[in-house]
C-alpha positions as CSV (number, residue, x, y, z in Angstrom):
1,X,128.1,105.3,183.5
2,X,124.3,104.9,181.7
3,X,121.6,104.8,183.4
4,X,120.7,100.9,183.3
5,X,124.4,100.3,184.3
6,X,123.6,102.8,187.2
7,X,120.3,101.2,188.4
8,X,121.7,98.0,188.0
9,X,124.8,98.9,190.4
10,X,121.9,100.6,192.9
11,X,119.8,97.8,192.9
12,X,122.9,95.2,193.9
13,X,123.6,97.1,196.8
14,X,127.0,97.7,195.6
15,X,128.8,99.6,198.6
16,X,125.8,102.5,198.3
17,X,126.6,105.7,199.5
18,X,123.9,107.2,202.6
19,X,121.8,109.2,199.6
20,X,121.4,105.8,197.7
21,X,120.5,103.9,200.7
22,X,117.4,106.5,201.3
23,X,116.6,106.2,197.0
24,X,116.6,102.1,198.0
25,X,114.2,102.5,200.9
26,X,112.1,104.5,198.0
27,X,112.0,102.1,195.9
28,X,111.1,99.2,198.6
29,X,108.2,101.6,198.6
30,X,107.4,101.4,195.4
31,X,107.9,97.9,195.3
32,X,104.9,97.4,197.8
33,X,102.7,98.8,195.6
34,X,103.9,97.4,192.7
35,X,103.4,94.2,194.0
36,X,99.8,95.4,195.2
37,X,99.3,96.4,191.5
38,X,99.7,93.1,189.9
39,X,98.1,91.2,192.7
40,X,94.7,93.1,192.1
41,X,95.3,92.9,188.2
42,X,95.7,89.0,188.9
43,X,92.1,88.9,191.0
44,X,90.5,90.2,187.7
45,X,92.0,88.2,185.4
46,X,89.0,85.7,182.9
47,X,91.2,83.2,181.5
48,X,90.2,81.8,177.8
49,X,91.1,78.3,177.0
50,X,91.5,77.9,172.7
51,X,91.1,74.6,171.4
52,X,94.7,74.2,170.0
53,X,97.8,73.2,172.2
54,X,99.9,76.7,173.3
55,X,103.0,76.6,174.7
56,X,104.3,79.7,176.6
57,X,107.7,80.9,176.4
58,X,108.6,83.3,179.2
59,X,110.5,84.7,182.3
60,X,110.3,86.0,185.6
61,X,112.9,89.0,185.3
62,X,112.9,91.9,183.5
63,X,115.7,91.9,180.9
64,X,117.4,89.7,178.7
65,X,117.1,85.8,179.3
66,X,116.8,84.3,175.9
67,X,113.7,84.2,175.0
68,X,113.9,84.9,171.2
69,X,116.5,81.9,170.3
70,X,114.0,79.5,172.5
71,X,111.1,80.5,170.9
72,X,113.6,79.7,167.4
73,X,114.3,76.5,168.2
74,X,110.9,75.5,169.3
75,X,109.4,77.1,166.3
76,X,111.7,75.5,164.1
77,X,111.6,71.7,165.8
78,X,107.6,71.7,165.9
79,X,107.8,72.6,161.9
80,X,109.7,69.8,160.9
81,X,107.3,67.6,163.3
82,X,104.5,69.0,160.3
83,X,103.0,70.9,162.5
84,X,101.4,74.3,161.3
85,X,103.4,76.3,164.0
86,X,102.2,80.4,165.0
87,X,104.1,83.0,167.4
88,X,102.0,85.2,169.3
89,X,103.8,88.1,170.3
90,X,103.0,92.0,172.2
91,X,105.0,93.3,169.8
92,X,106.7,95.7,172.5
93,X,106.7,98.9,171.6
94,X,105.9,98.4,167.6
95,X,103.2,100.7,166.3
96,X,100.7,97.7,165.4
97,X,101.1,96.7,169.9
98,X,98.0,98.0,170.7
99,X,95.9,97.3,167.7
100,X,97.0,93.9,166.8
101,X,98.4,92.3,163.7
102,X,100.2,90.0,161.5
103,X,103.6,90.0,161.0
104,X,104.0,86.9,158.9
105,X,101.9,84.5,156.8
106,X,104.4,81.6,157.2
107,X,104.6,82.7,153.3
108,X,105.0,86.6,153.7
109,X,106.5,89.2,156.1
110,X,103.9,92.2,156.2
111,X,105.5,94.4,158.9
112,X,108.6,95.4,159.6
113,X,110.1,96.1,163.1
114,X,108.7,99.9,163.5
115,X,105.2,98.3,163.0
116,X,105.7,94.8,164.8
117,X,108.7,95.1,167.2
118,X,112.3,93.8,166.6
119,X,111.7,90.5,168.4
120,X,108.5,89.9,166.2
121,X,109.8,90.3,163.1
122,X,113.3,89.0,163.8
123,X,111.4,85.8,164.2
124,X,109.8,86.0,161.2
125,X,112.8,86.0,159.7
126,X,114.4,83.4,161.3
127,X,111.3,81.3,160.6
128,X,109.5,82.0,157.1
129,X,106.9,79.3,157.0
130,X,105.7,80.4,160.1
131,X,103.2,82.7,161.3
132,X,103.6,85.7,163.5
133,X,101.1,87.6,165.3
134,X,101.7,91.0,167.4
135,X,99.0,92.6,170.0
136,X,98.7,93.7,173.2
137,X,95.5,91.2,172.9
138,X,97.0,87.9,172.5
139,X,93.7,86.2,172.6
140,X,92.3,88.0,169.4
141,X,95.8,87.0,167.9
142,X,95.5,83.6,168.9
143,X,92.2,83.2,167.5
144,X,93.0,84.6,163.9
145,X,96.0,82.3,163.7
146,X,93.5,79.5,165.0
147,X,91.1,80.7,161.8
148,X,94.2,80.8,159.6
149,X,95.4,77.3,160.2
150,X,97.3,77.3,162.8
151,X,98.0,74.1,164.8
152,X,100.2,74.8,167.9
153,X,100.6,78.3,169.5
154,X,103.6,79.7,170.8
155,X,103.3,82.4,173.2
156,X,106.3,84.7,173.1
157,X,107.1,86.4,176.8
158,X,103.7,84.7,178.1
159,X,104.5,83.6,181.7
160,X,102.7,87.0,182.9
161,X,100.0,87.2,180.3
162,X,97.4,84.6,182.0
163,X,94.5,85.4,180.4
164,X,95.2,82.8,177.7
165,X,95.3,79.3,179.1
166,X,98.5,77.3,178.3
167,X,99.1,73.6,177.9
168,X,102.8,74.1,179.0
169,X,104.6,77.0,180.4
170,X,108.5,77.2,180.1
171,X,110.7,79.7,182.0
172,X,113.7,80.4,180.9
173,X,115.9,81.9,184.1
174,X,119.4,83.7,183.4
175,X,121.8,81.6,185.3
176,X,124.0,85.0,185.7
177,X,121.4,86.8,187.5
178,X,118.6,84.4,188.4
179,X,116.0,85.8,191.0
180,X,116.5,89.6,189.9
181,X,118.7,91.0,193.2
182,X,115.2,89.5,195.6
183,X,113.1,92.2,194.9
184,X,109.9,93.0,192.5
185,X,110.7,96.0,190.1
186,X,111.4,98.6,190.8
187,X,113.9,97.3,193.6
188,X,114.7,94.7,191.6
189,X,114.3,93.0,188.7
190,X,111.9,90.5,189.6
191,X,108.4,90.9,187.5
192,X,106.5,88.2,190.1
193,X,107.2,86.9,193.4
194,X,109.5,83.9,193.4
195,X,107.0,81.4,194.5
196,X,105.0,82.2,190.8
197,X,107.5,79.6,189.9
198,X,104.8,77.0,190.8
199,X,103.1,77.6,187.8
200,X,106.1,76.2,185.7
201,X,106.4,72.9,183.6
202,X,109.6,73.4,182.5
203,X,112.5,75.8,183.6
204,X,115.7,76.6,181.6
205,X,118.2,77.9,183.0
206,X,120.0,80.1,180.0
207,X,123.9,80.8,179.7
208,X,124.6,78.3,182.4
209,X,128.3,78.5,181.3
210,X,129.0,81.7,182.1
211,X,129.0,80.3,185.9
212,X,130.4,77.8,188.1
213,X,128.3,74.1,188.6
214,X,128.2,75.0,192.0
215,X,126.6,78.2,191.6
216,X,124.1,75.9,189.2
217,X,123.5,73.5,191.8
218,X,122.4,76.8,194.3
219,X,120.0,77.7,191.6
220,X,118.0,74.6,190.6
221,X,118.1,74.2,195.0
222,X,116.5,77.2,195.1
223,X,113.8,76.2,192.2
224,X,113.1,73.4,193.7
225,X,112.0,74.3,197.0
226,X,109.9,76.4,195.4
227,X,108.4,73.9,192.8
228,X,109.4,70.7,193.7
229,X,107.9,68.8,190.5
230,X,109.8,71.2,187.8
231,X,112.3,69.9,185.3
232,X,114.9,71.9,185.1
233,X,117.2,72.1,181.8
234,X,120.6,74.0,181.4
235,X,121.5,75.6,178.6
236,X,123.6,78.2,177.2
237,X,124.0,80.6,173.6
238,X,126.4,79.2,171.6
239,X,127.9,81.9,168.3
240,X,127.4,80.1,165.2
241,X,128.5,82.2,162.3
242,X,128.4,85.8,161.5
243,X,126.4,88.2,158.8
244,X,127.6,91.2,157.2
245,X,125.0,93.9,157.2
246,X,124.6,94.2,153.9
247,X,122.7,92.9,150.4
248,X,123.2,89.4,149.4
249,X,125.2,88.5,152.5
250,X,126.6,85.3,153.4
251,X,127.6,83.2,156.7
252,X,130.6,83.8,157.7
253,X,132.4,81.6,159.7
254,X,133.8,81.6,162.9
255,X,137.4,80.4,162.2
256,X,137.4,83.7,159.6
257,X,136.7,86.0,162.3
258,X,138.9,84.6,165.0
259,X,141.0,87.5,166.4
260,X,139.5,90.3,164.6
261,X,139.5,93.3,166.9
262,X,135.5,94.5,167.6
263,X,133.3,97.2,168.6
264,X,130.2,95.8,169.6
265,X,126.5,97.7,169.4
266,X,123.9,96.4,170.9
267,X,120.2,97.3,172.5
268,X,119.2,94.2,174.2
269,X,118.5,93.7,177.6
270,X,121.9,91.7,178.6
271,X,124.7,93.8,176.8
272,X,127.3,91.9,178.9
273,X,126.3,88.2,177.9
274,X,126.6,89.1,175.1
275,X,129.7,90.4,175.1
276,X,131.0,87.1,177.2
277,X,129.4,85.3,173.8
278,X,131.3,87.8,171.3
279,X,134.4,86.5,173.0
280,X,133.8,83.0,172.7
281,X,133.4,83.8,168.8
282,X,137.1,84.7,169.0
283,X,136.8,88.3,168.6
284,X,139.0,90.9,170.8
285,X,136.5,93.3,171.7
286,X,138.0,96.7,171.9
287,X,134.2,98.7,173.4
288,X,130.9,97.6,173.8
289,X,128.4,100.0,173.0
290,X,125.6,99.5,175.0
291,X,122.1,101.5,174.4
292,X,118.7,100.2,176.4
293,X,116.9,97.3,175.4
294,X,114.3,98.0,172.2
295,X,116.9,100.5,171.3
296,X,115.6,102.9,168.2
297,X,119.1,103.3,166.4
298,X,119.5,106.4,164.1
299,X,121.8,106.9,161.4
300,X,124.3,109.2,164.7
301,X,124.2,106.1,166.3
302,X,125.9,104.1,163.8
303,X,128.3,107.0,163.1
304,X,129.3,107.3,166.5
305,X,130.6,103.7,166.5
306,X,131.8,103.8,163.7
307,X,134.0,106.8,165.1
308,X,135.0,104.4,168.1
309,X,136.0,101.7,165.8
310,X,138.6,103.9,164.0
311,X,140.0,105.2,167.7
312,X,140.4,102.2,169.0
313,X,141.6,100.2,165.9
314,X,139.3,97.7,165.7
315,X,138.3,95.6,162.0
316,X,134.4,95.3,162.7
317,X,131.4,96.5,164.1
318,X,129.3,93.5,165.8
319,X,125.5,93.8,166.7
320,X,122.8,91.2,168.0
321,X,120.9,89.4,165.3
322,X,117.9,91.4,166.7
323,X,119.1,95.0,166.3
324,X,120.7,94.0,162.7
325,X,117.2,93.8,161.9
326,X,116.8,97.6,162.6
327,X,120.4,98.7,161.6
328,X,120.1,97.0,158.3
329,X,118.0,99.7,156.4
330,X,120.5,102.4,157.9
331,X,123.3,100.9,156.7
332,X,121.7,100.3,153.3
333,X,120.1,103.6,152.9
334,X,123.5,105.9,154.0
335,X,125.8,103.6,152.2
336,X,127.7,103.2,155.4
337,X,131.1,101.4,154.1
338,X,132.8,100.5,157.4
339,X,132.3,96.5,157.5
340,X,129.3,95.1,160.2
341,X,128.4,91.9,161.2
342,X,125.4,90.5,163.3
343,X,126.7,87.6,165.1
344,X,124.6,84.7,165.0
345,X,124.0,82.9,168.5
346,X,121.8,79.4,168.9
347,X,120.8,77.6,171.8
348,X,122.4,74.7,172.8
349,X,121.4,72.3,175.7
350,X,123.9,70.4,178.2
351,X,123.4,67.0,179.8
352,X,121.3,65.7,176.7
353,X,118.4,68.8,177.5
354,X,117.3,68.7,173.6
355,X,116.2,65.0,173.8
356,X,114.1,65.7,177.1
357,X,113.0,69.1,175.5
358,X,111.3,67.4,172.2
359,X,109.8,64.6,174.8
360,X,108.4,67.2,176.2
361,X,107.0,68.7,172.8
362,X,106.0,65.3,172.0
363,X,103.7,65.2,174.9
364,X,101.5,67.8,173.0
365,X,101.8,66.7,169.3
């Protein structure tokens, strides 16, 4: 068992032995003083209000909750709206995080995902015409998109950062795991207190069919209690096609894959979602390879599952559209022969959640 899948099983309280009982009452500890931490950090905080619209994309969990594909489809919908659209990210653990910098032009990628992150410049990608900004100092990034052109400022993972005033904050909360086992980190997985939710326009509720309505309903109770005046959307990640790893790729579709036995690699912060998505592709996965989220994949890496693809008989490798963005120069640069694919993943809204979403949007533009 890893380590994550170990905390994660600790934190949950599954049937814990006497030692991990006494490691939870440490970590209730540290939980205090977390919570003391970011309570003192919040006293200090200056807030700076720019004069363009900005839209904040977050959560209020550690790990994966679909942040990325949100920010996408936003990014994408306000750019067709002719809107000169700009992504202000940290740039988590890229080397340009603490000194700030731009990742795209909306014309030109500048940085790859050593120097801006994999979340960064995977959006970049995904949306070439616009602009992408990484630093730990999202005001300084905000104002040289402002100086650039920029009309409309998304602010990727922003729900914490509240030094730069937002016109609308969305959380997105993973219906699997929604309130993070109760506890702030390091008990649990919660980054805030629950009752931060207050500060929420607009909560969506990711992967909502990967539970039952009734466990749906519990949810958007709870929200609501807590925020009374929240609209509350449910969504989920549907696959749409895959990628081969390699030069001049194209789609793939779905139907072409169905049934083709799978190892998938992945370093994301919700390895089993995604494997639950991988299935509803129509592949037989045969191992999921699960390394920690902002994984730094080596040449070994891609050996070694390439090793358990041959053992266990399976066709394909499949990663995340956010780590194929790391593996690709790997691949490319060893040559590797054994076939991988990035599946491709959107998000989808239920109960006619896209028409309220753009309303929404259209509020600002």
């Amino acid at each position: 068992m890893s380590k994550e899948k170990y905390f994660l099983k600790l934190i949950s309280e599954e049937n814990p032995s006497i030692a991990e009982k006494c490691i939870l009452k440490g970590l209730l500890l540290l939980e205090k003083i977390y919570l003391k931490i970011i309570s003192e950090k919040d006293k200090k905080i200056k807030k700076v209000r720019v004069n363009v619209p900005v839209i904040s994309v977050g959560n209020i969990t550690a790990g994966g909750t679909g942040k990325t594909p949100c920010i996408i489809q936003l990014g994408e919908y306000l750019q067709k709206k002719g809107k000169r659209v700009a992504v202000l990210s940290r740039g988590y653990r890229g080397t340009y995080e603490k000194q700030g910098g731009t990742v795209s032009d909306g014309k030109t990628i500048f940085l790859n995902e050593k120097e801006a992150g994999d979340e960064p410049c995977m959006i970049a990608h995904k949306l070439p015409e616009v602009s992408v900004y990484v630093g730990k100092n999202r005001i300084k990034s905000a104002q040289k998109a402002i100086k650039n052109g920029s009309e409309i400022l998304l602010l990727d993972d922003g729900f914490q950062y509240k030094t730069l005033e937002r016109d609308k904050n969305i959380v997105l909360i993973d219906s699997t795991n929604p309130f993070g086992y109760e506890h702030l980190l390091p008990r649990g997985l919660l980054r805030e207190p629950l009752d931060e939710l207050k500060r929420a326009d607009l909560i969506i509720l990711t992967k909502a069919n990967q539970v039952s309505k009734e466990r749906i309903n519990e949810v958007k109770a709870r929200i609501l209690s807590i925020n009374s005046s929240v609209t509350i959307l449910e969504s989920l990640h549907k696959p749409v096609y895959f990628f081969e790893i390699k030069e001049n790729a194209k789609k793939t579709p779905l139907e072409v894959m169905k049934g083709k036995k799978a190892v998938l690699l992945s370093g994301i912060g919700n390895p089993a979602a995604f494997e639950k998505t991988a299935k509803e592709s129509g592949l037989e996965i045969c191992k999921n390879i699960a390394k920690k989220d902002h994984f730094s994949f080596a040449y070994i890496d891609i050996e070694k599952a390439v090793n358990e693809a041959k053992i266990h008989g399976a066709d394909i490798i499949v990663t995340t559209e956010k780590d194929a963005i790391k593996l690709k120069d790997i691949i490319m640069k060893n040559d590797v022969k054994f076939p991988i694919y990035s599946l491709c993943i959107e998000m989808k809204y239920l109960e006619k959640g896209e028409e309220k979403i753009q309303k929404y949007l259209e509020e600002l533009i």
